[in-house]
N, CA, C and O of each residue as an XYZ file, in Angstrom:
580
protein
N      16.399    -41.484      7.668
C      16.540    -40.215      6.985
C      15.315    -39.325      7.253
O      15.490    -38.271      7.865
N      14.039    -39.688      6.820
C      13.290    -39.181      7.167
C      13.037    -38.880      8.740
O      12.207    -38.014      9.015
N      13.611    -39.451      9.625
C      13.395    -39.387     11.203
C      14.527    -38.050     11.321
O      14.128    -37.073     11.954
N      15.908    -38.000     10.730
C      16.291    -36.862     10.938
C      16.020    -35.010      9.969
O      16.553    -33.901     10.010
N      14.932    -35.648      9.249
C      14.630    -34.255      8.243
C      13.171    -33.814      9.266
O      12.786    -32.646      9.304
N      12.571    -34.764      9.935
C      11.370    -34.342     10.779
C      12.280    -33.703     12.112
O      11.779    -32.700     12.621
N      13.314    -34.104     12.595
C      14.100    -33.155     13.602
C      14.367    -31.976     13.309
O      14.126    -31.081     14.120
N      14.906    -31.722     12.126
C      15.795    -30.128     11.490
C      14.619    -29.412     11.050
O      14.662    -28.199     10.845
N      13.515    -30.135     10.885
C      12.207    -29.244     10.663
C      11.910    -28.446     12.086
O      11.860    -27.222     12.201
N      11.722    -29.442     13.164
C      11.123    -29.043     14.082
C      12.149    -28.335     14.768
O      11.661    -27.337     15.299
N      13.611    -28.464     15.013
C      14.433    -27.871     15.273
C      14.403    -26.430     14.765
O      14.684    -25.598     15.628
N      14.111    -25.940     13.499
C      14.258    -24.512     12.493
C      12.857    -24.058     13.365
O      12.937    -23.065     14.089
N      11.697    -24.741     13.282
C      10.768    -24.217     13.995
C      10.559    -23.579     15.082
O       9.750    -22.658     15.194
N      11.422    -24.113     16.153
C      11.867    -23.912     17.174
C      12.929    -22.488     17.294
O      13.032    -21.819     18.323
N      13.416    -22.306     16.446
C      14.568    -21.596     16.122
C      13.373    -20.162     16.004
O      13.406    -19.154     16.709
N      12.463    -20.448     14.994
C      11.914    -19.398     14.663
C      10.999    -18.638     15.499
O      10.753    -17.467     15.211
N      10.442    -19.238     16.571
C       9.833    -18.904     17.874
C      10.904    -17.913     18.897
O      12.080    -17.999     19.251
N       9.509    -16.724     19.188
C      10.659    -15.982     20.931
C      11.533    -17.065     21.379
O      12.758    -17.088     21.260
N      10.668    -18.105     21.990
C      11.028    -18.726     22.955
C      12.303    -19.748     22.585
O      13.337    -19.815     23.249
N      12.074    -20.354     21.654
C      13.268    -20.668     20.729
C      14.768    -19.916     20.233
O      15.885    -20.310     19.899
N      14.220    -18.879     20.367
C      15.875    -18.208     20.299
C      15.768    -17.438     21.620
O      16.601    -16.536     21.533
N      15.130    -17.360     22.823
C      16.142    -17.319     23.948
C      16.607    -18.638     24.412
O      17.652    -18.699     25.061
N      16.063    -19.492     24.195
C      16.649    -21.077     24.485
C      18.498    -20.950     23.755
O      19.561    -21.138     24.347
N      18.300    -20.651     22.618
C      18.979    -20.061     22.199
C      20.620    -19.715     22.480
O      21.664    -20.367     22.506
N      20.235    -18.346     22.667
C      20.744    -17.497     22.976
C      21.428    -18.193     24.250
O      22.606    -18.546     24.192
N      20.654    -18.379     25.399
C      20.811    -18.750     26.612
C      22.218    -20.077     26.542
O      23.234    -20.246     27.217
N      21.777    -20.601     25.699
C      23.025    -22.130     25.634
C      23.963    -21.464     25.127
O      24.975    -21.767     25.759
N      24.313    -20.399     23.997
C      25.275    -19.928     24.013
C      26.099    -18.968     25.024
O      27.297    -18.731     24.866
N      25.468    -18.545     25.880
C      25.475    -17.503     27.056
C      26.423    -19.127     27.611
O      27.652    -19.182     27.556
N      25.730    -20.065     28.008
C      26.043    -21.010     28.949
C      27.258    -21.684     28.806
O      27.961    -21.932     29.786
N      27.555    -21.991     27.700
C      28.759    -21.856     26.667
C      29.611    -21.443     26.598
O      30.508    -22.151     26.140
N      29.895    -20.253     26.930
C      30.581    -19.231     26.589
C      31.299    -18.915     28.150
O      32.465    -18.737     28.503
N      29.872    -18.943     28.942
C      30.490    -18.950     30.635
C      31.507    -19.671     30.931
O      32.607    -19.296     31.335
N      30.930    -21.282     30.615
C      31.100    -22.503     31.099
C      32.577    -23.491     30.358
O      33.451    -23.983     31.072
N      32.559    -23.582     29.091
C      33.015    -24.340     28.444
C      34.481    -23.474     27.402
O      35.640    -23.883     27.335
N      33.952    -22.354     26.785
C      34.785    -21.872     25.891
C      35.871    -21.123     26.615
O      35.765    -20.466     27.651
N      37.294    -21.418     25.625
C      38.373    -20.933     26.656
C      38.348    -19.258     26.930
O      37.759    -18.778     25.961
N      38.718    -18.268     27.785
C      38.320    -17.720     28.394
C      39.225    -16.123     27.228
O      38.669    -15.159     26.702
N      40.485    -16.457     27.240
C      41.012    -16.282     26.221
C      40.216    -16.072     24.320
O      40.277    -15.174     23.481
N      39.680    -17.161     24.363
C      39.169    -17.049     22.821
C      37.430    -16.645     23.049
O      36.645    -16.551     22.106
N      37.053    -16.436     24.515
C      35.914    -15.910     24.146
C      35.747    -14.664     24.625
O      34.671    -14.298     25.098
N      37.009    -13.747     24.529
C      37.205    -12.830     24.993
C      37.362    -11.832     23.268
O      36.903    -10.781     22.820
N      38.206    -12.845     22.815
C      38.715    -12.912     21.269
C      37.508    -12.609     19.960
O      37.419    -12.056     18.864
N      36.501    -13.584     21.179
C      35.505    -13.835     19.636
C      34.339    -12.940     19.996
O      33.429    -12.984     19.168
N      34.152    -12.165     20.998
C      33.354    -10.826     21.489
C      34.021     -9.578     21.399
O      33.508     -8.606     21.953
N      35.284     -9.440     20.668
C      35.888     -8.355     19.825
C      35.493     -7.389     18.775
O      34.946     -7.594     17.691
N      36.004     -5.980     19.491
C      35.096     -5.242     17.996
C      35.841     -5.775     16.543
O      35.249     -6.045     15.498
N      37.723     -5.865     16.862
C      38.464     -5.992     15.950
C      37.852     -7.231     15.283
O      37.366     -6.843     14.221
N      37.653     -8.586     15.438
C      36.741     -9.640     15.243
C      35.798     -9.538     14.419
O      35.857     -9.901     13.244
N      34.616     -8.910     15.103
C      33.605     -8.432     14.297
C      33.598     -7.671     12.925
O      32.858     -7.753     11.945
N      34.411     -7.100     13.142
C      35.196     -6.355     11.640
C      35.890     -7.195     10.701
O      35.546     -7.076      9.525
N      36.916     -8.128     11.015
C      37.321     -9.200     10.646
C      36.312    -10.210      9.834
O      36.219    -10.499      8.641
N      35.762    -10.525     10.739
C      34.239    -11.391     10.338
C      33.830    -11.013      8.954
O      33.968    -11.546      7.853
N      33.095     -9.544      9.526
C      32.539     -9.157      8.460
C      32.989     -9.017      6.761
O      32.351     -9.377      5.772
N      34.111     -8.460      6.840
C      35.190     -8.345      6.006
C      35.656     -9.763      5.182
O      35.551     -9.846      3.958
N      35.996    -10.471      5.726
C      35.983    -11.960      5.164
C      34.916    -12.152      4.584
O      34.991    -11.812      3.404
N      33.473    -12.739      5.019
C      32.295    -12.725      4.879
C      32.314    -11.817      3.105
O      32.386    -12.193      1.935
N      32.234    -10.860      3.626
C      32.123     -9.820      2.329
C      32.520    -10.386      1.145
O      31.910    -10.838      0.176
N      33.968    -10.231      1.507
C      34.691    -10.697      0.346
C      34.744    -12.200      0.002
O      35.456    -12.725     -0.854
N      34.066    -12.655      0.633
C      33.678    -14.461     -0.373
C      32.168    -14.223     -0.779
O      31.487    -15.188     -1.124
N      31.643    -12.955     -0.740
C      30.378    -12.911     -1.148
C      29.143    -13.889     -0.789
O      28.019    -13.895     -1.291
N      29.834    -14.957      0.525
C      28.423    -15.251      0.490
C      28.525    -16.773      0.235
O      27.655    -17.619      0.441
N      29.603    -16.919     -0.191
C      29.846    -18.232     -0.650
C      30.799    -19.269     -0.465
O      31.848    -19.297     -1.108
N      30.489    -20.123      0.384
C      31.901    -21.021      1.072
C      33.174    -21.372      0.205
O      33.048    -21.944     -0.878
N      34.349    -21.027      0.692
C      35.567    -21.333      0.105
C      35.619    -22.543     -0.387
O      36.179    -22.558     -1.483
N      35.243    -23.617      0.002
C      35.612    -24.755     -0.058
C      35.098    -26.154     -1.225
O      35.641    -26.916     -2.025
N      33.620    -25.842     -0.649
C      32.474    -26.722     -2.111
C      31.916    -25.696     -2.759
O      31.185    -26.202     -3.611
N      31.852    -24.391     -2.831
C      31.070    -23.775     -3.439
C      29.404    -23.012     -3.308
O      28.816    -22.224     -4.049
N      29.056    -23.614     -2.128
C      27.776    -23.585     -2.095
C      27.080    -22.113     -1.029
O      27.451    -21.780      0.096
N      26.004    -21.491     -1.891
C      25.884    -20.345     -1.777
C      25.264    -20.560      0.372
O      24.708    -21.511      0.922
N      25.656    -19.407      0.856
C      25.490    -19.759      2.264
C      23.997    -18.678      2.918
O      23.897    -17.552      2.431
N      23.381    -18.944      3.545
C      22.183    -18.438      3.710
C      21.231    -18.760      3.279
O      20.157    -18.770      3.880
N      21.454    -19.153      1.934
C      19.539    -19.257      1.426
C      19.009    -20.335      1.943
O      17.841    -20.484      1.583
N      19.341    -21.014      2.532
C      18.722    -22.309      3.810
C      18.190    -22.319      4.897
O      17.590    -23.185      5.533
N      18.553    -20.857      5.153
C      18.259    -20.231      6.733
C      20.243    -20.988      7.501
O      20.823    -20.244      8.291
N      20.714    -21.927      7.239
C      21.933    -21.969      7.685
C      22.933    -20.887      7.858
O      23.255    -20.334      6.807
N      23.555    -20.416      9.050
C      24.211    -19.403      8.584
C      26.085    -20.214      8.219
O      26.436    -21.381      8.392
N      26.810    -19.162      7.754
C      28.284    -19.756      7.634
C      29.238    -19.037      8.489
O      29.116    -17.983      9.114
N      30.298    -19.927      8.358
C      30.968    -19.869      9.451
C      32.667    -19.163      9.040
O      33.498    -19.857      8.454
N      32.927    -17.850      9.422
C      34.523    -17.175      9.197
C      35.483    -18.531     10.091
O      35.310    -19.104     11.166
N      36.204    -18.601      9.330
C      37.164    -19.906     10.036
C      38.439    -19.288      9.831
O      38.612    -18.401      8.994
N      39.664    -19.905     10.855
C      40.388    -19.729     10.818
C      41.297    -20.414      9.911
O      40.661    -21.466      9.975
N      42.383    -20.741      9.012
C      42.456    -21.813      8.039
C      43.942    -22.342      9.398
O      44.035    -23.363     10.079
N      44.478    -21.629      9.343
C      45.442    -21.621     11.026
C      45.121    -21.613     12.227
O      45.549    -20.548     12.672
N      44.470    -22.338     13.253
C      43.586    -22.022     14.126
C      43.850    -20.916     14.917
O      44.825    -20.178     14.778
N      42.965    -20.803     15.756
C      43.133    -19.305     16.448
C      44.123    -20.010     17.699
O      45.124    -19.366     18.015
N      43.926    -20.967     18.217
C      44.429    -21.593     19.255
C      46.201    -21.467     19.311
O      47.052    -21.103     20.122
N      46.138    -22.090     17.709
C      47.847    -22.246     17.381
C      48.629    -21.266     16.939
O      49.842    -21.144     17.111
N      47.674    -20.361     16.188
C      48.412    -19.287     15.526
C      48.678    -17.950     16.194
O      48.543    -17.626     17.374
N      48.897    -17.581     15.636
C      49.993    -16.097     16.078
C      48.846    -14.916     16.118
O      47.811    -14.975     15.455
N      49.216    -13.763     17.058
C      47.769    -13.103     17.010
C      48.049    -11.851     15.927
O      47.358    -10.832     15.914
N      48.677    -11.987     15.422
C      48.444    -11.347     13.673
C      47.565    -12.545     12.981
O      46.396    -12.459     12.605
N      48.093    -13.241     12.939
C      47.698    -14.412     12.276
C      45.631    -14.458     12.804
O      44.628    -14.708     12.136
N      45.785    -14.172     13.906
C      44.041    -13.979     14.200
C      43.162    -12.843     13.568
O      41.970    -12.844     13.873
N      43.517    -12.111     12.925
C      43.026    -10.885     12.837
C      43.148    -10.972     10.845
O      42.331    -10.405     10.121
N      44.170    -11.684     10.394
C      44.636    -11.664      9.283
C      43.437    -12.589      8.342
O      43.016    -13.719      8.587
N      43.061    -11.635      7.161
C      42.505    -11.768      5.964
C      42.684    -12.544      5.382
O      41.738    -12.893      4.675
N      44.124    -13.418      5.263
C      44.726    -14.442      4.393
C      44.553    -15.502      5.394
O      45.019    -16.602      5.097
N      44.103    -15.398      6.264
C      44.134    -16.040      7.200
C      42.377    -17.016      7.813
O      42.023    -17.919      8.570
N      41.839    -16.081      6.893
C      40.173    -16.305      7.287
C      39.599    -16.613      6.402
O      39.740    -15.931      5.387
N      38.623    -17.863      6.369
C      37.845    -17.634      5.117
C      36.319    -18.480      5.294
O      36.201    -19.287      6.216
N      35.527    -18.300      4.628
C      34.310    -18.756      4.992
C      33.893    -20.196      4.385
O      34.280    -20.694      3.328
N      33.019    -20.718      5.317
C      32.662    -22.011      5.500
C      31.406    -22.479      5.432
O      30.615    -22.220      6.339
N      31.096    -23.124      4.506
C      29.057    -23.578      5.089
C      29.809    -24.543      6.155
O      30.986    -24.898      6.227
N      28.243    -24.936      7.261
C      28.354    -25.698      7.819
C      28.867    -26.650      8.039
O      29.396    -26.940      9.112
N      28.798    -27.476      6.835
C      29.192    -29.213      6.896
C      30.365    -28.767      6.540
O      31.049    -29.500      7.254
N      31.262    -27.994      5.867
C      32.626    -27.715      5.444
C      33.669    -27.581      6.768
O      34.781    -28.025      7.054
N      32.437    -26.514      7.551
C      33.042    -26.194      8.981
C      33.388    -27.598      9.596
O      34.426    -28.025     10.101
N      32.066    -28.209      9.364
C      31.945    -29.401     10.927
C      33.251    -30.603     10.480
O      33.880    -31.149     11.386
N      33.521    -30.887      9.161
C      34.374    -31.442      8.604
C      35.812    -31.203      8.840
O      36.667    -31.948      9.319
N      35.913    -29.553      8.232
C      37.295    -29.151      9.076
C      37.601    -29.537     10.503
O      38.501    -30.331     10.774
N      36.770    -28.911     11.488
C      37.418    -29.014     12.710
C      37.163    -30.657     13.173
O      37.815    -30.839     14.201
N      36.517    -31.777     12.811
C      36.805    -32.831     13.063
C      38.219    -33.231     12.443
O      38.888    -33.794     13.310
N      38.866    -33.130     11.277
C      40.172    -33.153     10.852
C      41.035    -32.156     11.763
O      42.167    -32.599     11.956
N      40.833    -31.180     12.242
C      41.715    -30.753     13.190
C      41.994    -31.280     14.099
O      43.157    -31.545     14.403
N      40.415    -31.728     15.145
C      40.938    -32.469     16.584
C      41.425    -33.832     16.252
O      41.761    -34.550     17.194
N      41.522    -34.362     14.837
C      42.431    -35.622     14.822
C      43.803    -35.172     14.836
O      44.589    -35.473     15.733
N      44.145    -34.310     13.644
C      45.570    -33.987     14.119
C      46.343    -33.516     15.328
O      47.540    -33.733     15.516
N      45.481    -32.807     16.178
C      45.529    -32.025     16.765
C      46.307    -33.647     17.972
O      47.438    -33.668     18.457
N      45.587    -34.380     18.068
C      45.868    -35.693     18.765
C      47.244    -36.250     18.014
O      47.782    -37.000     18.829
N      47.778    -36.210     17.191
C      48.984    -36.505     16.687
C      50.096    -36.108     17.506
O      50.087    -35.155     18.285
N      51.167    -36.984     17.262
C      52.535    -36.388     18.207
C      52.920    -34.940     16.932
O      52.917    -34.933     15.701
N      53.137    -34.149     17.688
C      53.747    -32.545     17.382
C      52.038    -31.904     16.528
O      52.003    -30.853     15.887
N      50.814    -32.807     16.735
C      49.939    -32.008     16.297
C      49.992    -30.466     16.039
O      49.787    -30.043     14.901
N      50.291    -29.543     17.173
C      49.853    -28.465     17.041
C      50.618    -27.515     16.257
O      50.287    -26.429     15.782
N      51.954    -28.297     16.217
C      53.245    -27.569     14.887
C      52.336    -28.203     13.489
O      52.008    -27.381     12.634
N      51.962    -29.622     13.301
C      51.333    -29.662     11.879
C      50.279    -29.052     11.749
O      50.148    -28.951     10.529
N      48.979    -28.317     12.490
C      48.559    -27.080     12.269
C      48.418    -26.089     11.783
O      47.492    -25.453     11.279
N      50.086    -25.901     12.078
C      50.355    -24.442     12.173
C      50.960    -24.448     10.581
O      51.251    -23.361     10.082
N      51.106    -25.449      9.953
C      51.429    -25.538      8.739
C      50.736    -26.364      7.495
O      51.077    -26.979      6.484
N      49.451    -25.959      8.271
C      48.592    -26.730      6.705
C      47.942    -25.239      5.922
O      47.468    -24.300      6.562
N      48.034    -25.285      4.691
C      47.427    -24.198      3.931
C      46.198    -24.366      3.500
O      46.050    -25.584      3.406
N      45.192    -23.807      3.172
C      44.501    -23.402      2.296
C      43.701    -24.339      1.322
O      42.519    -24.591      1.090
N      45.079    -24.774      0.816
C      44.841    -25.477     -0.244
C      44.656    -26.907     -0.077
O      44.112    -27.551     -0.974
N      45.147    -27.579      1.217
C      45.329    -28.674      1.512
C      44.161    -28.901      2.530
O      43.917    -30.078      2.794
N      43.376    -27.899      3.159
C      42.188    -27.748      3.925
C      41.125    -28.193      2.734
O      40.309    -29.105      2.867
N      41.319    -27.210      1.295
C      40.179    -27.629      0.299
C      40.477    -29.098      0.069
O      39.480    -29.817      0.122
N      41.454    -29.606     -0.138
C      41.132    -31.068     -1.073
C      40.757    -32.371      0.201
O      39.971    -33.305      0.038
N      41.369    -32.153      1.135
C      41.149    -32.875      2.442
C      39.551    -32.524      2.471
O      38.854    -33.522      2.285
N      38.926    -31.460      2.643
C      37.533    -31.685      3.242
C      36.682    -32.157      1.762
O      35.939    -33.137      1.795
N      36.837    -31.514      0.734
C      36.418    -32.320     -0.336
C      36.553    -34.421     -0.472
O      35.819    -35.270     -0.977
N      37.548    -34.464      0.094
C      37.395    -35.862     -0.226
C      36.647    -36.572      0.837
O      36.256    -37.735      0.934
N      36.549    -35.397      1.705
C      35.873    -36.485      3.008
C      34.272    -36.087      2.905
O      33.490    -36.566      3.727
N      33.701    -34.971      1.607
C      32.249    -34.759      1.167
C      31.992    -36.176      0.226
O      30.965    -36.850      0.300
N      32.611    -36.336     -0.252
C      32.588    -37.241     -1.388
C      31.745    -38.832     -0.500
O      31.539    -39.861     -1.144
């Protein structure tokens, strides 16, 4: 424990340096070239997006849908999620308010590990396309616990 709280120290440190956030910056650049589909990173460098984002964001004030916990004051930032993925869903469905909602970190990293399991299921990407909201909260709650 202590071996990984001396990492996220030196990691934030790192973060907080020039040189640290073009390191940065740069892996997401590399990322984005390299790895992310071409389609959704076309999607997620959108003005409509950015507006989206923001707008969601807003209106949870700040505070993850899911456990409750206020987002920022950690230096962590949070994450607009799709509760329908962007992959599966419909492109109303990408842009849509009822559709977005915000995430701390570990809520995020939780969700989308429960996604790429289903996602591996036979007809995964139809059960996707039909989980709500509500069944995202109690699923990632039990897997905080």
């Amino acid at each position: 424990m202590e071996r990984k709280q001396n990492y996220i120290k030196q990691r934030n440190k790192a973060k907080s340096t020039t040189k640290g956030k073009q390191l940065s910056n740069a892996h997401m650049a590399h990322y984005n070239a390299t790895t992310r589909d071409p389609q959704a990173n076309a999607f997620y460098h959108s003005t409509s997006w950015h507006k989206a984002r923001e707008l969601a964001f807003a209106k949870a004030m700040g505070v993850c849908e899911c456990c409750g916990r206020a987002i920022g004051l950690d230096g962590k930032r949070g994450y607009v999620d799709h509760i329908v993925a962007f992959k599966v869903g419909t492109k109303e469905q990408s842009l849509s308010q009822t559709n977005l909602w915000l995430l701390c970190p570990e809520c995020h990293a939780i969700k989308t590990r429960l996604e790429e399991s289903i996602k591996t299921t036979p007809n995964g990407d139809n059960k996707l396309t039909h989980i709500s909201k509500s069944w995202w909260q109690k699923a990632i709650k039990e897997k905080i616990k």
